[in-house]
DSSP file (Angstrom, degrees, kcal/mol; ACC not computed):
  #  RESIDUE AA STRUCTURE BP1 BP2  ACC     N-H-->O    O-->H-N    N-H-->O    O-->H-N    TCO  KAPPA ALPHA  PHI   PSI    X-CA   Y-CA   Z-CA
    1    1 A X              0   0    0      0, 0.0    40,-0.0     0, 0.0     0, 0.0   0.000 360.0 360.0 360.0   6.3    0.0    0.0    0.0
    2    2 A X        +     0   0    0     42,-0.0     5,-0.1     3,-0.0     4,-0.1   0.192 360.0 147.6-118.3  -8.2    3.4    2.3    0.1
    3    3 A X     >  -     0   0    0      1,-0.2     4,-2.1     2,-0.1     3,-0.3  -0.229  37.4-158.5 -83.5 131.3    4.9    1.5   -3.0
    4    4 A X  H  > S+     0   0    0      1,-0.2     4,-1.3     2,-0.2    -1,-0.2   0.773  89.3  57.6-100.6 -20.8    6.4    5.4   -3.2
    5    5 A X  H  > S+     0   0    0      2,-0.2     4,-1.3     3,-0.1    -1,-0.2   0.491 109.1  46.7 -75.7   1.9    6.9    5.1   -7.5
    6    6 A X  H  > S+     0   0    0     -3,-0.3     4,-1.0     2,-0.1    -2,-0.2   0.628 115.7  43.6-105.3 -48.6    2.8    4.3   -7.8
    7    7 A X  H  X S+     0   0    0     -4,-2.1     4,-2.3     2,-0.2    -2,-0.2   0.856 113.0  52.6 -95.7   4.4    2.1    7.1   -5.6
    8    8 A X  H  < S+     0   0    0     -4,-1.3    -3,-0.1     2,-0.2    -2,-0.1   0.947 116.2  43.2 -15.7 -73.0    4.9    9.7   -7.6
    9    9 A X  H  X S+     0   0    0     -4,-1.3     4,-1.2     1,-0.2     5,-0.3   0.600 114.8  47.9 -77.0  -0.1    3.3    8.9  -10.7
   10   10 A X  H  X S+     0   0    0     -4,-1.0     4,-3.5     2,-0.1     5,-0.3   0.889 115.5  43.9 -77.9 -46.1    0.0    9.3   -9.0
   11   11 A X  H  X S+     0   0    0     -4,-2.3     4,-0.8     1,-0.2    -2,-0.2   0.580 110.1  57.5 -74.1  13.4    1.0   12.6   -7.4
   12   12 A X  H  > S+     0   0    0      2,-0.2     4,-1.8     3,-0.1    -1,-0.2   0.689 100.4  54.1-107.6 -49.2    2.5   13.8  -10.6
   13   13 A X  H >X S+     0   0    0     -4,-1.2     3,-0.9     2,-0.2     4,-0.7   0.983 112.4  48.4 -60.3 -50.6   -0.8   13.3  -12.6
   14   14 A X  H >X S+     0   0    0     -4,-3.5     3,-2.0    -5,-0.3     4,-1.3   0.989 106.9  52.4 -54.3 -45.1   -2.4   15.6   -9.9
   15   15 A X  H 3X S+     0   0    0     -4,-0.8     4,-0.9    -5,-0.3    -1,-0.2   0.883 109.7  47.6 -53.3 -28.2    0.1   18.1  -10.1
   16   16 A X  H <<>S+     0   0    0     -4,-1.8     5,-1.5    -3,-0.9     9,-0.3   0.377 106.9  59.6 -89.4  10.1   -0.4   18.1  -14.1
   17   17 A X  H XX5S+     0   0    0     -3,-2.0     3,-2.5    -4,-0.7     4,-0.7   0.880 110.9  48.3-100.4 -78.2   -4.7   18.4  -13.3
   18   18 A X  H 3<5S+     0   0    0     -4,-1.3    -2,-0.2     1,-0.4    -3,-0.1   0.667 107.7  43.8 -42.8 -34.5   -3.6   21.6  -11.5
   19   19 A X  T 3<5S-     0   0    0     -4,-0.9    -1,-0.4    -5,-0.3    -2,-0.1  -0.009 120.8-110.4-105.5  37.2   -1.5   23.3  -13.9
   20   20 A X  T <45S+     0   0    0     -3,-2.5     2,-0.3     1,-0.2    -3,-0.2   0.858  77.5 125.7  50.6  44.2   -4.4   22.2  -16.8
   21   21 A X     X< +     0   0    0     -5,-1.5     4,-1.2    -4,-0.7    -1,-0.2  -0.742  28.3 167.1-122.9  94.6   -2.4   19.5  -18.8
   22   22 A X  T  4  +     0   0    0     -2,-0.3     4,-0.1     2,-0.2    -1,-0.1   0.773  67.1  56.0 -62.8 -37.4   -4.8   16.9  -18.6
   23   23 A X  T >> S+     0   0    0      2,-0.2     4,-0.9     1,-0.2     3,-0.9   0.872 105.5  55.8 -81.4 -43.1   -3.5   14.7  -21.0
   24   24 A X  H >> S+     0   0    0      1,-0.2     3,-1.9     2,-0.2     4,-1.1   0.915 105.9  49.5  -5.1 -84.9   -0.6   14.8  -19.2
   25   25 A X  H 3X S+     0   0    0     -4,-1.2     4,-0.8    -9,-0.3    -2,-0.2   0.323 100.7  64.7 -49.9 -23.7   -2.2   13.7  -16.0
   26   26 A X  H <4 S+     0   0    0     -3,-0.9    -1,-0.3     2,-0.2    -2,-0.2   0.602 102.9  46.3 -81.4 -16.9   -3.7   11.1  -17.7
   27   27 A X  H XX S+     0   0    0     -3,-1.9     3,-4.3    -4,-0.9     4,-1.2   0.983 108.2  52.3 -40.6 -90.6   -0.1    9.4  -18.5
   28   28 A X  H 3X S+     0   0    0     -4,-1.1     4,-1.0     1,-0.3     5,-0.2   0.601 113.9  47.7 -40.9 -56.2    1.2    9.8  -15.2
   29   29 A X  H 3< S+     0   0    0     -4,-0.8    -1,-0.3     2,-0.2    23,-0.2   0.307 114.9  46.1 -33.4 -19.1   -2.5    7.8  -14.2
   30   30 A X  H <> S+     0   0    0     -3,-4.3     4,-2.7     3,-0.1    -2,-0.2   0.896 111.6  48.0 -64.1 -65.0   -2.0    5.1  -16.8
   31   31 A X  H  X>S+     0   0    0     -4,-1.2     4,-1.2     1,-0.2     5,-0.6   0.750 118.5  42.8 -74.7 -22.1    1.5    4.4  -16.1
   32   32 A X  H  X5S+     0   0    0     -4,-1.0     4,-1.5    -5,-0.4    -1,-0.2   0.931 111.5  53.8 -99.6 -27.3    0.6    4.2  -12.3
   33   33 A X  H  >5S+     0   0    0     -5,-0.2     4,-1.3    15,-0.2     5,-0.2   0.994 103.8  51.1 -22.6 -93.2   -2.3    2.4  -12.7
   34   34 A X  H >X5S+     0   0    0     -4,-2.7     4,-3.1     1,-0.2     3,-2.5   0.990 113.2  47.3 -48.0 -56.4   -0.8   -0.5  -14.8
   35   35 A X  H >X5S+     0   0    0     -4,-1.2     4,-2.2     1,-0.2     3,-0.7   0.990 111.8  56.8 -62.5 -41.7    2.2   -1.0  -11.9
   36   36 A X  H 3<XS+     0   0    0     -4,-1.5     5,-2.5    -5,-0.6    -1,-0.2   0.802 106.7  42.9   2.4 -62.6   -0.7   -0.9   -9.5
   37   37 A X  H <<5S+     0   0    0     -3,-2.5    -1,-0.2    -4,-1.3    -2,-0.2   0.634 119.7  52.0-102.8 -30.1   -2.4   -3.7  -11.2
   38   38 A X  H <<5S+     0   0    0     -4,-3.1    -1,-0.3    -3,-0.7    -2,-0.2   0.845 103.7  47.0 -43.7 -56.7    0.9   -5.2  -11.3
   39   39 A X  T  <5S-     0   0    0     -4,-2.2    -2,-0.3    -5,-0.4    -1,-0.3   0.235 108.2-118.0 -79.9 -17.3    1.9   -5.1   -8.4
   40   40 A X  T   5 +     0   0    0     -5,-0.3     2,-0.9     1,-0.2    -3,-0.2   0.868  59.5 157.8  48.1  39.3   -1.8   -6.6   -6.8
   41   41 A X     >< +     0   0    0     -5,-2.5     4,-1.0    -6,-0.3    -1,-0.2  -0.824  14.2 174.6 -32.1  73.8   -1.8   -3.0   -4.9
   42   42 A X  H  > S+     0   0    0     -2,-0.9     4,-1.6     2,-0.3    -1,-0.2   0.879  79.9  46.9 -89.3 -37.4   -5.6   -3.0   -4.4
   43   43 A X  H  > S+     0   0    0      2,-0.2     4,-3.9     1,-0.2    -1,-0.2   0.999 121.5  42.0 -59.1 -75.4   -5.6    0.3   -2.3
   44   44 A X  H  > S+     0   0    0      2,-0.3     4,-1.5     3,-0.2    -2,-0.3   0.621 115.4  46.8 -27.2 -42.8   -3.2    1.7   -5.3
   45   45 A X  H  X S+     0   0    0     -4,-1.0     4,-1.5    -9,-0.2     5,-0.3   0.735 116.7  50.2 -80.1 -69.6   -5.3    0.0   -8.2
   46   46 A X  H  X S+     0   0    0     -4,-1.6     4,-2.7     1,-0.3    -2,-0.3   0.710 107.9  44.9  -6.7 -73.9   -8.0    1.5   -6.4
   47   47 A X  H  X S+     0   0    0     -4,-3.9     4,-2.7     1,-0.2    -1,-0.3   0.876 113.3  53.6 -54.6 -51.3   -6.7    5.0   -6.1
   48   48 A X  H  X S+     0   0    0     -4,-1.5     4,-2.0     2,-0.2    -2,-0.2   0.811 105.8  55.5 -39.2 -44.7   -5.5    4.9  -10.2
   49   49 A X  H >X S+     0   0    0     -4,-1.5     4,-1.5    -3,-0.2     3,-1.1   0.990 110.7  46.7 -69.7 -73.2   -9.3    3.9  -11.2
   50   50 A X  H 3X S+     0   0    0     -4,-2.7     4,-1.4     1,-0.3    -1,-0.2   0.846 114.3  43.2 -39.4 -38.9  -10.5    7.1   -9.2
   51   51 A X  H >X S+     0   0    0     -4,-2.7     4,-1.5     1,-0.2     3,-0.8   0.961 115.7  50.4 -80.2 -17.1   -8.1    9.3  -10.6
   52   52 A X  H <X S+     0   0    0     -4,-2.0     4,-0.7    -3,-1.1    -1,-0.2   0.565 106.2  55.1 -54.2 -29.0   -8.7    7.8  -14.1
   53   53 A X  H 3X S+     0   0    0     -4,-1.5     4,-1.2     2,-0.2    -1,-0.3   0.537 106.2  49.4 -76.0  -6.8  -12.1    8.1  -13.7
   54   54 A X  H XX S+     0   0    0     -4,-1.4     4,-1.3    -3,-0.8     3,-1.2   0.952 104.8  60.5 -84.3 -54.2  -11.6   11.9  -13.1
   55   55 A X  H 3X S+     0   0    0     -4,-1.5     4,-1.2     1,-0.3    -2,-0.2   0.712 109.3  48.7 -37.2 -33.3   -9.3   12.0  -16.3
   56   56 A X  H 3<>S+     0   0    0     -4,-0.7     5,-1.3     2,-0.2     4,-0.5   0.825  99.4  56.9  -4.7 -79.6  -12.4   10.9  -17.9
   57   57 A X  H <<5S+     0   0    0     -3,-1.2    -2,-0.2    -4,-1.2    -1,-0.2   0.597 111.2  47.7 -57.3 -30.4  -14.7   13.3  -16.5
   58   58 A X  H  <5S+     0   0    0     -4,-1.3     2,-0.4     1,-0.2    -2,-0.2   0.919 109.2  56.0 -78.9 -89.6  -12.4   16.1  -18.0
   59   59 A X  T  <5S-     0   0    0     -4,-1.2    -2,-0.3     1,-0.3    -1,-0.2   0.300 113.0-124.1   9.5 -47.1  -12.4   14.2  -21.1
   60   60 A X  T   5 +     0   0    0     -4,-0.5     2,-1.8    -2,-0.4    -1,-0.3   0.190  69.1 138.8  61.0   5.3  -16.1   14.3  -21.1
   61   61 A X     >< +     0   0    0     -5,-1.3     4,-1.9     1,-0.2     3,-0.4  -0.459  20.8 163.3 -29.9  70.1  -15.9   10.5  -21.3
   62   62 A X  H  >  +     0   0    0     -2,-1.8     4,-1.0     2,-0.2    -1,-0.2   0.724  68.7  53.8 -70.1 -21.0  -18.7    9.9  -18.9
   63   63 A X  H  > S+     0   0    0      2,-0.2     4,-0.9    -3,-0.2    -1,-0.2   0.636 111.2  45.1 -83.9 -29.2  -19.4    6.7  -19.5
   64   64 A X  H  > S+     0   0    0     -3,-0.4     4,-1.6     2,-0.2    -2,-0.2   0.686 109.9  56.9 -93.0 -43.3  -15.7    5.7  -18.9
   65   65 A X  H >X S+     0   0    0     -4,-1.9     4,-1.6     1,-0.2     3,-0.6   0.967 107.9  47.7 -68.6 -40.5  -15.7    7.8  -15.8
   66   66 A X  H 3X S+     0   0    0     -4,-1.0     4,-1.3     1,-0.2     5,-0.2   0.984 113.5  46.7 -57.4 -59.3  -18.7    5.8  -14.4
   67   67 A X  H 3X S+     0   0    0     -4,-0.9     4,-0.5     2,-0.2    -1,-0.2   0.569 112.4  47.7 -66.0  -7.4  -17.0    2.5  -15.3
   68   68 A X  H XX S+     0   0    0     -4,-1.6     3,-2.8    -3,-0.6     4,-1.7   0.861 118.1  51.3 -75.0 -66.9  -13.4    3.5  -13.7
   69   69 A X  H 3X S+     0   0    0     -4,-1.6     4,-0.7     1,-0.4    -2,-0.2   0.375 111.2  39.1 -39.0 -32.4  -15.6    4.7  -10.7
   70   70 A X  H 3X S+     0   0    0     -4,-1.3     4,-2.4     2,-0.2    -1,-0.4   0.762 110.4  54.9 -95.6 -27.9  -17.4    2.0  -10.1
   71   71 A X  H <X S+     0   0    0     -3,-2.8     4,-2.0    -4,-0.5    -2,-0.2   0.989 117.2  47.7 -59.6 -55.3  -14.4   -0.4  -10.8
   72   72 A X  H  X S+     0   0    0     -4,-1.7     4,-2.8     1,-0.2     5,-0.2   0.863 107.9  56.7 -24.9 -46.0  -12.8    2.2   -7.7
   73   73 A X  H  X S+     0   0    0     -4,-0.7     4,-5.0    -5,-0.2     5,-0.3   0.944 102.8  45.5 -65.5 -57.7  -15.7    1.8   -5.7
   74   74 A X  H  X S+     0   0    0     -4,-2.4     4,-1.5     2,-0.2    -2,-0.2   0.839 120.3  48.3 -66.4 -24.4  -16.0   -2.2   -5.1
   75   75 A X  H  X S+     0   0    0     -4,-2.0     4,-2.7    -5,-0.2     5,-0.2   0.991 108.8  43.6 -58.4 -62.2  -12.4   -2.1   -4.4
   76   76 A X  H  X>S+     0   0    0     -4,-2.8     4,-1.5     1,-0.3     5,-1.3   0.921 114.8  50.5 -91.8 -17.5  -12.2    0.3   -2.3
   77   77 A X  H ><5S+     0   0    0     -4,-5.0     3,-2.0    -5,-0.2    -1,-0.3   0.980 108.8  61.7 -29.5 -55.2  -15.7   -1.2   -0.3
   78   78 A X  H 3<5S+     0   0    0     -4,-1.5    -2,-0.2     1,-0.3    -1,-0.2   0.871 110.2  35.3 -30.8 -54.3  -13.6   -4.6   -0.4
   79   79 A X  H 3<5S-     0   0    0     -4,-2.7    -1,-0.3     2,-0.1    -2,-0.2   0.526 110.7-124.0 -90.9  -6.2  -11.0   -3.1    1.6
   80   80 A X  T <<5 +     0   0    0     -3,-2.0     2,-1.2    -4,-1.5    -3,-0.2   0.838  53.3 146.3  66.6  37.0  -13.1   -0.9    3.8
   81   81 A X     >< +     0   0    0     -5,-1.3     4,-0.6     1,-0.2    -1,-0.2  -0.807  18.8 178.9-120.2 106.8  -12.0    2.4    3.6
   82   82 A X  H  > S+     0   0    0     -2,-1.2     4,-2.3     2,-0.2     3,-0.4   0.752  82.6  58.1 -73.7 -18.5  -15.1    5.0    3.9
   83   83 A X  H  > S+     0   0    0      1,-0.2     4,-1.5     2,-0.2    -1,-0.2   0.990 115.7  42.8 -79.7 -40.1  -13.6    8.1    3.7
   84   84 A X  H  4 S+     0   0    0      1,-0.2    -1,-0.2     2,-0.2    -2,-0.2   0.537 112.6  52.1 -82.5  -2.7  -12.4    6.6    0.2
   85   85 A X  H >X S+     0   0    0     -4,-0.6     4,-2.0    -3,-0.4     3,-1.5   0.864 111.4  46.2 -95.3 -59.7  -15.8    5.0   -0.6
   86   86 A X  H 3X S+     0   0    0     -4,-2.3     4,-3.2     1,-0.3    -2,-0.2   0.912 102.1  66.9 -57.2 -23.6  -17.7    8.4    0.0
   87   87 A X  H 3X S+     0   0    0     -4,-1.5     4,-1.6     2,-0.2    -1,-0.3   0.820 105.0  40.7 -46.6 -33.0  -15.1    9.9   -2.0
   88   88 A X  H <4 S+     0   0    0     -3,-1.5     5,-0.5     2,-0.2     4,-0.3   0.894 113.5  55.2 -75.9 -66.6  -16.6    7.8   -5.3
   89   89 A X  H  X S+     0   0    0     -4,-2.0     4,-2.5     1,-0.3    -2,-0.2   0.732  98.5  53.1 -58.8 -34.2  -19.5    8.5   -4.2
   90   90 A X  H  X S+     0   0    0     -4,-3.2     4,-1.3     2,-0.2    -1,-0.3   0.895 112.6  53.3  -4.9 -73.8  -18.9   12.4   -4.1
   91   91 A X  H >X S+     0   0    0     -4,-1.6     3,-3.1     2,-0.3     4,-0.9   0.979 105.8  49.1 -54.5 -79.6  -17.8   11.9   -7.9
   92   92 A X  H 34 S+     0   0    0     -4,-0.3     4,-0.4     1,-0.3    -2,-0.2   0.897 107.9  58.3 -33.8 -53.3  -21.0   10.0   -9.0
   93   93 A X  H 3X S+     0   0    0     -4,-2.5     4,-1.4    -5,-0.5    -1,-0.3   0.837 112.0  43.1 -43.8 -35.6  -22.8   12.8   -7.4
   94   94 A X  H <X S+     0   0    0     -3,-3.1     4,-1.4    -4,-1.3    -1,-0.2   0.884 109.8  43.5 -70.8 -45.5  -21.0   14.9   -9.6
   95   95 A X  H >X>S+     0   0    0     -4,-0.9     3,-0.6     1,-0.3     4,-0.6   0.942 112.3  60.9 -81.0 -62.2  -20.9   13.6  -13.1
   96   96 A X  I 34>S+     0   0    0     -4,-0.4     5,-0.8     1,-0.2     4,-0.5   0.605  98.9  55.8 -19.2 -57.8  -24.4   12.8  -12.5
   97   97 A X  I 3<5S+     0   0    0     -4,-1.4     3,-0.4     1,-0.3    -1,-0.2   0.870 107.0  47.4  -1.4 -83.0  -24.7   16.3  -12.0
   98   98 A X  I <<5S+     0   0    0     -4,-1.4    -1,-0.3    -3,-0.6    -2,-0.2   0.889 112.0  52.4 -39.6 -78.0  -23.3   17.0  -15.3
   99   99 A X  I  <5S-     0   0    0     -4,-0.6    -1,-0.2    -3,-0.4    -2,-0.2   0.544 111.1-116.8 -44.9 -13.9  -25.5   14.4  -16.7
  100  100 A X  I   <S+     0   0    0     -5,-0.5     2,-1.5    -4,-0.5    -3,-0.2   0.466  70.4 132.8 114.4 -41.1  -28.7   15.7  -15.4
  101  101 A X    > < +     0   0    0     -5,-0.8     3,-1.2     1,-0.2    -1,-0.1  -0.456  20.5 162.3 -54.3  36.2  -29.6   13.1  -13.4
  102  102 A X  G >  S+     0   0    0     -2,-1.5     3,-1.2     1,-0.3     5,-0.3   0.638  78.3  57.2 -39.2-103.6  -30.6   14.8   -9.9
  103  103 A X  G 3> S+     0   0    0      1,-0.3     4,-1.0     2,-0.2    -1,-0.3   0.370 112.2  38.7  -2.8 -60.5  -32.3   12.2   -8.7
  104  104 A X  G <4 S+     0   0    0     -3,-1.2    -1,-0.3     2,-0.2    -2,-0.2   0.035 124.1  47.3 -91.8  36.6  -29.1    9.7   -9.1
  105  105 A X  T <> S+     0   0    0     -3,-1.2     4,-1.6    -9,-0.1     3,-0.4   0.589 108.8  50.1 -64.7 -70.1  -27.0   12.7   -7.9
  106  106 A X  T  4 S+     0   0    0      1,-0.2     4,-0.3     2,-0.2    -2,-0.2   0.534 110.4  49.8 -63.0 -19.6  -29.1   13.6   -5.2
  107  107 A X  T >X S+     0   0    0     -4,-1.0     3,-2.4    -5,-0.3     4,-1.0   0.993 115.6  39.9 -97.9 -53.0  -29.1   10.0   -3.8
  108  108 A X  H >> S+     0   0    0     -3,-0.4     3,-2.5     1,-0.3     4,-1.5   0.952 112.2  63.1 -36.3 -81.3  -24.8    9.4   -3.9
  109  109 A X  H 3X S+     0   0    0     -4,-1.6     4,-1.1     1,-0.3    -1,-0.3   0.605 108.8  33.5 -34.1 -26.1  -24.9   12.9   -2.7
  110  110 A X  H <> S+     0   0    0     -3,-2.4     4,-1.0    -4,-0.3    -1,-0.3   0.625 116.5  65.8-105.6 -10.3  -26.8   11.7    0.7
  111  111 A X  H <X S+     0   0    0     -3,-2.5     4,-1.4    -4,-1.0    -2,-0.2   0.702 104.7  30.0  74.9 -97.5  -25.0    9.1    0.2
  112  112 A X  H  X S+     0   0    0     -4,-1.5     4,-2.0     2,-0.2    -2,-0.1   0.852 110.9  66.6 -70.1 -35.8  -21.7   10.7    0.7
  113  113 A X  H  < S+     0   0    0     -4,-1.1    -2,-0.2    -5,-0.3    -3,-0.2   0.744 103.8  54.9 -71.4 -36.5  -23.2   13.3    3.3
  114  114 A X  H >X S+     0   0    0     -4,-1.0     4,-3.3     2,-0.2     3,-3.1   0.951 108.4  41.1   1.0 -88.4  -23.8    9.9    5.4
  115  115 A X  H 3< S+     0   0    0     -4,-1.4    -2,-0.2     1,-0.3    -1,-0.1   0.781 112.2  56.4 -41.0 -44.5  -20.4    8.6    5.4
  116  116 A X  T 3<>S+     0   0    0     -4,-2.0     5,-1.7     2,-0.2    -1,-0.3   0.303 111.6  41.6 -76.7  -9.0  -19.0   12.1    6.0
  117  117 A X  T <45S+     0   0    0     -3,-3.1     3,-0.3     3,-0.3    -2,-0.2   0.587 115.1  55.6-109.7 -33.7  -21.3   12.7    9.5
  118  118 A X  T  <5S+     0   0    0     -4,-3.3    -2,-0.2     1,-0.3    -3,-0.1   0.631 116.1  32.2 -72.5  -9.5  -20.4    9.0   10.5
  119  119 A X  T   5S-     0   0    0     -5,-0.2    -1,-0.3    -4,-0.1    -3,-0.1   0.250 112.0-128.6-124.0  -8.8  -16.7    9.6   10.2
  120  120 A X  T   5 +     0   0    0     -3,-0.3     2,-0.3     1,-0.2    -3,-0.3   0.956  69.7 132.3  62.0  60.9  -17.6   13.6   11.5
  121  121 A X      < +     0   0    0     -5,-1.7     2,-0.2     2,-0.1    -1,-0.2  -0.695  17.1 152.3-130.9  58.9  -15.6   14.7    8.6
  122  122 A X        +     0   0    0     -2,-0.3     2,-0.2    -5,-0.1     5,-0.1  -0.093  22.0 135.5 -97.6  32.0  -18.2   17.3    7.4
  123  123 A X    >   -     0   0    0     -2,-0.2     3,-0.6    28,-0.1     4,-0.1  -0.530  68.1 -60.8 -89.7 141.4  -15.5   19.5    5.6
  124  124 A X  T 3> S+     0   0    0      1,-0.3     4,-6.0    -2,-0.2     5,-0.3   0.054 108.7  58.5  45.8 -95.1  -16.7   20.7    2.0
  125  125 A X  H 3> S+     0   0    0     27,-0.6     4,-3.4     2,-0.2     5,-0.3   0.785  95.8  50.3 -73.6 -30.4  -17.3   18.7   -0.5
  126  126 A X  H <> S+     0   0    0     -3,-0.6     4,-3.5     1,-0.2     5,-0.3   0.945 120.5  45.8 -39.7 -62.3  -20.2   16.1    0.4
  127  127 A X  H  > S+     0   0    0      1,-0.2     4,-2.5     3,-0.2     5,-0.5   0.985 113.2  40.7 -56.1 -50.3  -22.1   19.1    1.4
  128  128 A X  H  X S+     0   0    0     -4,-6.0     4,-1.8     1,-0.2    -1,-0.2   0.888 115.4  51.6 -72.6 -13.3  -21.6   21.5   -1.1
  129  129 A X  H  X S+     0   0    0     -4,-3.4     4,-1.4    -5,-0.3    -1,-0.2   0.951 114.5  45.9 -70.9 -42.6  -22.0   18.9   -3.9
  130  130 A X  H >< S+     0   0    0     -4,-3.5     3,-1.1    -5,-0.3     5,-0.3   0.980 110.8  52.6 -62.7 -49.5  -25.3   17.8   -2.3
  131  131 A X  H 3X S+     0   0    0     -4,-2.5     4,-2.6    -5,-0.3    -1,-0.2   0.933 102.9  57.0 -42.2 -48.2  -26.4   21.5   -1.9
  132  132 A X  H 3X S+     0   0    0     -4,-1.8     4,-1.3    -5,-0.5    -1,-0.2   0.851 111.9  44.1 -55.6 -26.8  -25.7   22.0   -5.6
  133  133 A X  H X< S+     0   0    0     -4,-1.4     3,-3.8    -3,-1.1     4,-0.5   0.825 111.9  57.7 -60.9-116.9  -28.5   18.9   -6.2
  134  134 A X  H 3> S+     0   0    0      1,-0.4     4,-1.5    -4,-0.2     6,-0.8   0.229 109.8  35.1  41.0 -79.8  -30.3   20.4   -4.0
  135  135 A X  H 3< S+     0   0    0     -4,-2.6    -1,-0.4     8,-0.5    -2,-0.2   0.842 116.6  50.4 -88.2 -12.0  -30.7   23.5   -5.4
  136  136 A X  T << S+     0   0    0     -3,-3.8    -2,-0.2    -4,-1.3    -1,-0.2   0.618 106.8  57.2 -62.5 -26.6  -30.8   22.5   -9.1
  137  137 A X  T  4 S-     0   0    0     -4,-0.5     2,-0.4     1,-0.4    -2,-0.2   0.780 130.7 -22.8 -86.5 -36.7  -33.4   20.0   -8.4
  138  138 A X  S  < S-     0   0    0     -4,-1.5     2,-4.9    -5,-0.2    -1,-0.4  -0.916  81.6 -78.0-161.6 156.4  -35.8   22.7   -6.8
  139  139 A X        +     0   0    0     -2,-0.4    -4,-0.2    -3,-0.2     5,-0.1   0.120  64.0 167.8  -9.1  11.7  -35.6   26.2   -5.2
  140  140 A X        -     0   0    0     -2,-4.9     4,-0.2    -6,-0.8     5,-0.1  -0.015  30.7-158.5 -79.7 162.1  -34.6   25.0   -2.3
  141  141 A X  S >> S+     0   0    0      2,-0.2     4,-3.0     3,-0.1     3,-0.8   0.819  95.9  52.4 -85.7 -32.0  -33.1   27.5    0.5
  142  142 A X  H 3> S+     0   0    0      1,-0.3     4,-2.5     2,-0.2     5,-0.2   0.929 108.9  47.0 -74.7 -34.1  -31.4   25.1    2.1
  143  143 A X  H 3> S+     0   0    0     -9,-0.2     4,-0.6     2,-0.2    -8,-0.5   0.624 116.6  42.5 -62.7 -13.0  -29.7   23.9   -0.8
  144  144 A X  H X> S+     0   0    0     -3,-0.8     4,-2.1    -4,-0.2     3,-0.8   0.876 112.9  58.6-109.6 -56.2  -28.7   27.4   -2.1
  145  145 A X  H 3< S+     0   0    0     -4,-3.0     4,-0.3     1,-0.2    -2,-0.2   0.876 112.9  43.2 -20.5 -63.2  -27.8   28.2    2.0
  146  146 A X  H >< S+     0   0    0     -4,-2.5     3,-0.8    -5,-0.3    -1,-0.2   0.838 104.8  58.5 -52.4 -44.7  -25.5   25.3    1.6
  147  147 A X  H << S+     0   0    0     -3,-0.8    -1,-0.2    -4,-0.6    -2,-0.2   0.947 103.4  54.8 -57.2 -42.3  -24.0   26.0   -1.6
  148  148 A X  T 3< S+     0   0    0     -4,-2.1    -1,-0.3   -17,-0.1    -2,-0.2   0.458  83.5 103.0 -78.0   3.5  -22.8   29.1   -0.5
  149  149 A X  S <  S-     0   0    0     -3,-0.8     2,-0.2    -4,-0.3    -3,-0.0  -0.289  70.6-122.1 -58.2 152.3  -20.9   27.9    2.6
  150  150 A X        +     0   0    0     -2,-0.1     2,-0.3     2,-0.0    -1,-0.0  -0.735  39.2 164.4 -96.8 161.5  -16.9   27.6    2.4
  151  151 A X        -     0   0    0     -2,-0.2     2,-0.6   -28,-0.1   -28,-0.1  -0.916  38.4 -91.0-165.3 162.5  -15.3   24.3    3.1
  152  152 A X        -     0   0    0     -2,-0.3   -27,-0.6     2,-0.0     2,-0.6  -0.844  19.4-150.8-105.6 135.3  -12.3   22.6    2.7
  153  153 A X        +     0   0    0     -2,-0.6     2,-0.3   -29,-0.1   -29,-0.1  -0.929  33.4 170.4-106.7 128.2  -11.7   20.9   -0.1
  154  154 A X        -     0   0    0     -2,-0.6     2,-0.7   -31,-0.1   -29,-0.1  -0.993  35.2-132.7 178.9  97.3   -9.2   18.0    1.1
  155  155 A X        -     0   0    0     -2,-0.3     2,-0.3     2,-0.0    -2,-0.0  -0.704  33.7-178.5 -85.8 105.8   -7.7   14.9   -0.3
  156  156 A X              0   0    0     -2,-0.7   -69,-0.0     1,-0.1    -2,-0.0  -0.687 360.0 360.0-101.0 153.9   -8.0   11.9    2.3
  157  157 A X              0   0    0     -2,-0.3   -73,-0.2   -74,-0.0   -74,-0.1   0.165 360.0 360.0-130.7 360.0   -6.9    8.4    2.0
C-alpha cells in the first residue's frame, strides 16, 4: 500500500490536473495504474481507477468515468475504507450532475453526506455537492444556503 513510485506517478498526474495538462495527467495515471495492477496494490489500483475516472470526467468520457468509478468503488468497499468510498461517491454525485440526473445525484450525494457525519468529517465537499443537487433539483433554500458555505476541499486516504 506504500509502494512510493505508484504514488509519484500518481502525485505527478495531480500536479499536471492543476497546472491544466490533462492529457498529461492522464499518463502519469495510466502508467501508475498499470504497476498498480501489477503489483496486486488493491488500495493503489483503487486509487488509479479514481483518478482515471476523473481523467475521464475532464475528457467528457462519462461513460468511462462511471465504469473507472465504479471499478474504484468495489475495491475500495472490499478493503473498507469509507472516507475513500464516500469519495466515489462524491464523484458520481457529480458527473451525475453533469448528466442531469438529480435524482441519481441527489441519492450518492446523501450518500456521501452519510459517510461524512459517520466519520464527523463534514468539511466541504459532500455538502456543497449535495447543496448544488439540492438546489438545481428545486428552489430549495437550504440547498442554495449550503452551496454558499466555504469548506475545505481536502484529499483523504
Amino acid at each position: 500500500m506504500n509502494n512510493p513510485q505508484i504514488r509519484a506517478l500518481y502525485k505527478s498526474g495531480v500536479t499536471q490536473v492543476v497546472k491544466g495538462n490533462i492529457d498529461s495527467a492522464g499518463i502519469y495515471f495510466e502508467r501508475g495504474l498499470a504497476l498498480a495492477i501489477s503489483s496486486n496494490e488493491q488500495f493503489l489500483t483503487a486509487t488509479g481507477l479514481y483518478h482515471q475516472s476523473y481523467f475521464y470526467e475532464q475528457k467528457h468520457d462519462l461513460s468511462q468515468a462511471l465504469s473507472s468509478l465504479g471499478e474504484s468503488l468495489s475495491i475500495f468497499e472490499s478493503l473498507g475504507k469509507k472516507i475513500n468510498v464516500g469519495n466515489c461517491y462524491n464523484s458520481f454525485n457529480r458527473i451525475y450532475q453533469t448528466l442531469g440526473n438529480y435524482s441519481k445525484a441527489l441519492s450518492y450525494g446523501l450518500q456521501a453526506l452519510r459517510i461524512k457525519e459517520e466519520l464527523n468529517d463534514l468539511r466541504g465537499l459532500a455538502m456543497r455537492n449535495l447543496a448544488r443537487v439540492r438546489a438545481c433539483a428545486r428552489d430549495d433554500q437550504l440547498g442554495l444556503m449550503l452551496a454558499r458555505q466555504p469548506g475545505d476541499l481536502v484529499e483523504v486516504e
